[in-house]
C-alpha positions in Angstrom: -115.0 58.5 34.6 -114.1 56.7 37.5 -112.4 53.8 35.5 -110.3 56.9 34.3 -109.5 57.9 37.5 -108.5 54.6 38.6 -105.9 53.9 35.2 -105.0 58.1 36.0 -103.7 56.6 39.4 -102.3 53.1 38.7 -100.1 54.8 35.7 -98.6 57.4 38.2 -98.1 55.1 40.8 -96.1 52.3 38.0 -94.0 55.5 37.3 -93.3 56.5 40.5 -92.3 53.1 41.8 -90.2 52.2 38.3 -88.2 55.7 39.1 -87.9 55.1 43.1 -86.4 51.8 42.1 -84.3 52.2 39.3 -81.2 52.6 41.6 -82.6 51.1 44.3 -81.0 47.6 43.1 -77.7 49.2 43.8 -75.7 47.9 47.0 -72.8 49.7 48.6 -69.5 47.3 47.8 -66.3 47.1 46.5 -67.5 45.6 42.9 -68.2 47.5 39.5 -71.7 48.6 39.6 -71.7 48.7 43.1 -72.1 52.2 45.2 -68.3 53.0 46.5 -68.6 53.2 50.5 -68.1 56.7 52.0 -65.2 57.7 53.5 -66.0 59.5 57.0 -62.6 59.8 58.6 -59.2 61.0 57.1 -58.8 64.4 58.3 -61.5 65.6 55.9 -63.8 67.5 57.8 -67.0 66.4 56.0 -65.4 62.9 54.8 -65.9 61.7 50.9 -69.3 61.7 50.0 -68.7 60.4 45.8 -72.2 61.2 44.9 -71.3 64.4 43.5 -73.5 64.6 40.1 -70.9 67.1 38.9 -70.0 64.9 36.1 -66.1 64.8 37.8 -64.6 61.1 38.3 -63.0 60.2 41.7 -60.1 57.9 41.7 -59.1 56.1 45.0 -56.1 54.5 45.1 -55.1 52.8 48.4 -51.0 52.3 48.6 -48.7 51.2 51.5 -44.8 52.3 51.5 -44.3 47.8 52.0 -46.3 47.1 49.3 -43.9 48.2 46.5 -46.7 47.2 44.1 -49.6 49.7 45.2 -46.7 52.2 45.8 -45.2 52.1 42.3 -49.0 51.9 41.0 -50.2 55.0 43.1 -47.0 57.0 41.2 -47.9 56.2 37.9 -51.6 56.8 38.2 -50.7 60.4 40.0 -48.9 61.3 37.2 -51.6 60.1 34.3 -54.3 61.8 36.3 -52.0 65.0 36.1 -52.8 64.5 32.1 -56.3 65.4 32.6 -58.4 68.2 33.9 -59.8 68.3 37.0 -63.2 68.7 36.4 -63.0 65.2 34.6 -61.5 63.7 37.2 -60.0 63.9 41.0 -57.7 61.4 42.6 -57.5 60.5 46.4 -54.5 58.2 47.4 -54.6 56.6 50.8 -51.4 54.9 52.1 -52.2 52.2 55.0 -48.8 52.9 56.6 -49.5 53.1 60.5 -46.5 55.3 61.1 -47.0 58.9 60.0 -43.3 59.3 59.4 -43.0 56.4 57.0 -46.2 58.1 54.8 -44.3 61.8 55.2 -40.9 60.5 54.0 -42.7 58.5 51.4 -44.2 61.2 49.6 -41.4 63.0 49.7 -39.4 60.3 48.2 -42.5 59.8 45.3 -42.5 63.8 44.6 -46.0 63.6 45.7 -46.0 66.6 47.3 -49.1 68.9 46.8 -51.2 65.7 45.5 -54.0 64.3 47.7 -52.8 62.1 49.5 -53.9 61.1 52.9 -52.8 58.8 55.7 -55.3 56.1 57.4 -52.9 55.6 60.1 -55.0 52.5 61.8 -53.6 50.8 58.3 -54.9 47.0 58.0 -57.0 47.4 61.8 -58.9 50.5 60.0 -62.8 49.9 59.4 -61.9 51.4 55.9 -59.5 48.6 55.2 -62.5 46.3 56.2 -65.0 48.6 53.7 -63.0 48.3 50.6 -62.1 44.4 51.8 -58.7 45.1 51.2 -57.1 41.9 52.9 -57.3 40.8 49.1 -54.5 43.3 48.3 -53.8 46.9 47.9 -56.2 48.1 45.1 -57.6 51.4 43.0 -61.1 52.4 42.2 -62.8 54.6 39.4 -65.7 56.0 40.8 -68.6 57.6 39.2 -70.3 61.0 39.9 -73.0 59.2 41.1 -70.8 57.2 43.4 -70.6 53.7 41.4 -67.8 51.8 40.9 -66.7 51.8 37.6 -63.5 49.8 37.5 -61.6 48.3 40.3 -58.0 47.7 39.9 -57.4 50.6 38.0 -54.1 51.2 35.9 -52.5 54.0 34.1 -52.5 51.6 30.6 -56.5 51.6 31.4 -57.4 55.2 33.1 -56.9 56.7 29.5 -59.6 54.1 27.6 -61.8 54.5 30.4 -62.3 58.0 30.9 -62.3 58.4 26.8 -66.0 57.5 26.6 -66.6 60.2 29.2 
């Protein structure tokens, strides 16, 4: 009976430790498979928190008005995000302009109006800059519900194949 007991406990406690560690392995990053770092600033009163288990897909797409790259890119993946519906998938663009006028007139200019877009006005001194390590350039992210990177470096050529498994 005992013996029982003691295979009883051991089997419990191998489950409990395989499920406790499953995502355990998981590191916040800037990589696929890694956890996306939260956003706590931004004007949003209770920040980014991309653990949302609602199934929905968060796309981040970081842009600066002198990088005519991420600019152009931020456009394009605004308006293929447009294509699908929002419970599939939300898009947050952050330009790294320091001067709130240049952001303003920007998304003006980009008819980005009524989009979520928001302005880390600290640009390349911000500790989110430092988060997302973007000193290697400008870049977009396709974040999970459960707040992994998917893809990094996302385009409007691949938004469409990667949110068609979904």
């Amino acid at each position: 009976m005992k013996v029982k007991a003691y295979v009883l406990i051991a089997a419990v406690l191998s489950l409990t430790i395989s499920a406790v560690t499953k995502d355990a392995g998981k590191v916040e990053g800037f990589s696929p498979g890694d956890l996306a770092p939260e956003i706590t600033s931004l004007g949003k009163k209770n920040g980014f928190h991309f653990q949302n288990h609602s199934g929905t897909y968060t796309l981040l797409s970081f842009w600066a008005a002198y990088d005519a790259g991420s600019r152009a890119n931020n456009v394009r993946l605004s308006n293929e995000v447009s294509k699908f519906s929002s419970d599939k998938i939300v898009m947050y663009s952050v330009s790294l302009d320091e001067k709130k006028s240049v952001f303003t007139e920007t998304v003006k200019m980009d008819k980005l109006e009524g989009t979520a877009q928001l302005h880390e006005e600290q640009g390349k001194k911000s500790a989110l800059y430092a988060k997302y390590k973007l000193k290697r350039g400008l870049r977009s992210f396709l974040i999970d519900d459960k707040g992994v990177i998917v893809a990094t470096d996302v385009t409007p050529e691949t938004l469409g194949g990667l949110l068609k498994g979904i």
